[in-house]
C-alpha positions as CSV (number, residue, x, y, z in Angstrom):
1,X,-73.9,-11.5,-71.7
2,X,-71.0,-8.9,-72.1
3,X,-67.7,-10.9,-72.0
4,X,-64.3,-8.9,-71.8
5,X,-61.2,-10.4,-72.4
6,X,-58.2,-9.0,-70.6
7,X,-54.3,-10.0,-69.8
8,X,-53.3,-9.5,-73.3
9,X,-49.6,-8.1,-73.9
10,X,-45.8,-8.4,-75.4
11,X,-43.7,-11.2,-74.5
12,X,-41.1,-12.5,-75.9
13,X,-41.0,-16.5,-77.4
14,X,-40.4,-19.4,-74.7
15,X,-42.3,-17.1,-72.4
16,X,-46.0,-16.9,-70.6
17,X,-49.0,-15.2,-70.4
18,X,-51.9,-16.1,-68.7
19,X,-55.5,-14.1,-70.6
20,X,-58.8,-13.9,-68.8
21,X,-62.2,-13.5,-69.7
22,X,-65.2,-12.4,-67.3
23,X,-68.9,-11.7,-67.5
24,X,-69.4,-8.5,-65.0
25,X,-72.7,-8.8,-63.3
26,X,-73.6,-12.2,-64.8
27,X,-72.9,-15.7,-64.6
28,X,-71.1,-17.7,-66.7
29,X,-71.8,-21.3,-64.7
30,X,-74.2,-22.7,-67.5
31,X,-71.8,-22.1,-70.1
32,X,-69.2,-24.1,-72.1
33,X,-66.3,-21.1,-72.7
34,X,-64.3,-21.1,-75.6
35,X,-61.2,-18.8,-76.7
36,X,-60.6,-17.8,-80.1
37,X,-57.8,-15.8,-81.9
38,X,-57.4,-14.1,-85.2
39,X,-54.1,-13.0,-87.0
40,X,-53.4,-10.6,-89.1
41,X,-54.4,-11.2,-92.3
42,X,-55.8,-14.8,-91.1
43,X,-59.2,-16.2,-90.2
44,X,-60.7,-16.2,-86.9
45,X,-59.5,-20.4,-85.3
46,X,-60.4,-22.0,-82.7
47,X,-58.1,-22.2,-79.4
48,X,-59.4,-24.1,-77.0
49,X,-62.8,-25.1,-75.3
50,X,-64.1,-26.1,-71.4
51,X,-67.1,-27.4,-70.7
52,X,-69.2,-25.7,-67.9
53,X,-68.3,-28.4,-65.3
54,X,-65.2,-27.4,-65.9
55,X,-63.8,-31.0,-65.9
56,X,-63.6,-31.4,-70.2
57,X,-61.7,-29.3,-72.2
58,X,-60.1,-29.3,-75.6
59,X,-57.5,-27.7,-77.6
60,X,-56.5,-27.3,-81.0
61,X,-53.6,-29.2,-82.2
62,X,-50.7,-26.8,-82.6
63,X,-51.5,-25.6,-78.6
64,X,-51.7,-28.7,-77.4
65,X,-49.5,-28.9,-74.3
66,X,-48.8,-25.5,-74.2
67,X,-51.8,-23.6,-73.5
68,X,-54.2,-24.3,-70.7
69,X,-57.7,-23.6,-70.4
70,X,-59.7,-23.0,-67.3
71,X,-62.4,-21.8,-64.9
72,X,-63.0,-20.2,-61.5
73,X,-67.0,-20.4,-61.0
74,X,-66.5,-18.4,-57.5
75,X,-64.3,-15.4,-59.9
76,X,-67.0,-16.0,-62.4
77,X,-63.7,-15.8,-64.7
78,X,-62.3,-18.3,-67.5
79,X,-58.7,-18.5,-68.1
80,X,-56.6,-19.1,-71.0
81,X,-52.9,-19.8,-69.4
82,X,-50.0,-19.7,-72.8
83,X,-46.7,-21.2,-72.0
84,X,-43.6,-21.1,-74.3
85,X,-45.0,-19.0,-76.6
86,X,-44.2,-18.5,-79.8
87,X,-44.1,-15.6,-83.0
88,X,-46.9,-17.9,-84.7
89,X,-49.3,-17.5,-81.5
90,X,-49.6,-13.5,-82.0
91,X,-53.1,-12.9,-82.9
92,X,-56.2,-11.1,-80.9
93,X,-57.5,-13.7,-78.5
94,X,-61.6,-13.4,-77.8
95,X,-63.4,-15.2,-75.3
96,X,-67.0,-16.6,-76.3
97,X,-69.8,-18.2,-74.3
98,X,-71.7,-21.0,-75.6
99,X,-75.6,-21.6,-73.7
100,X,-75.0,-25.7,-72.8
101,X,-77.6,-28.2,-71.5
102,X,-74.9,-30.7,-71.0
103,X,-72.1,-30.5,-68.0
104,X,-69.7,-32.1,-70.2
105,X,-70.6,-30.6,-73.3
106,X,-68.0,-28.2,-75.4
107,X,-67.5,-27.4,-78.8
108,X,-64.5,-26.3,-81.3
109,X,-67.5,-24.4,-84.1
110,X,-67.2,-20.6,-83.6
111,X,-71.0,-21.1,-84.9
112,X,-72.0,-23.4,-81.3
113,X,-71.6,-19.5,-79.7
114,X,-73.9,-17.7,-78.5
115,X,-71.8,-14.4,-77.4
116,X,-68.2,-13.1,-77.7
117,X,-65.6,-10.6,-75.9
118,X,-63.9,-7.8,-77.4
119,X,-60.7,-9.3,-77.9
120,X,-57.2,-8.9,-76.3
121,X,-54.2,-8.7,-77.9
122,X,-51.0,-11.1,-77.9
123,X,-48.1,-10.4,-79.3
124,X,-44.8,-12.5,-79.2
125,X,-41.3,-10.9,-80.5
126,X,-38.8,-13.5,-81.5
């Protein structure tokens, strides 16, 4: 499965950006999605997660009521939507699929994943 990210670009803090992540020719229904991002100089961490249903999802703590994940089965397309962003949020985002036998089933390990996206990147200006 080829995943590419896209919807990466500048804003400034306080604002929004909303990053995508498709599958072109495939489908991504029996997969739990995850988003990723990586900072300069900084490991990879974990963003947040959606199960395949689409009805579980899970973030990591410092995004936590800012960032939304999601996912149109008819666009084939998950979506990562960022409000009031902040300088601490640039990184490169990636987009990873994870093979799930569970509807509700999602996971936070970047080791659960099964294929990745190129990356798109976010940068906020303060």
């Amino acid at each position: 499965v080829q995943l590419q990210a896209y919807g990466g670009g500048l804003v400034q803090a306080g604002g929004s950006l909303r990053v995508s992540c498709a599958a072109p020719g495939r489908t991504l229904r029996s997969y739990a999605m995850g988003w990723f991002r990586q900072a300069p100089g900084k490991e990879r961490e974990f963003v947040a997660a959606v199960s395949r249903s689409g009805v579980n999802t899970y973030y990591e703590g410092s995004v936590k009521d800012r960032f939304t994940i999601s996912r149109d089965s008819a666009k084939n397309t998950v979506y990562l939507q960022m409000n009031s962003l902040k300088p601490e949020d640039t990184a490169l985002y990636y987009c990873a699929a994870a093979q799930s036998r569970r509807d509700s089933w999602l996971s936070r390990e970047p080791t659960d994943y099964d294929y990745w996206g190129q990356g798109t990147l976010v940068t906020v200006s303060s």
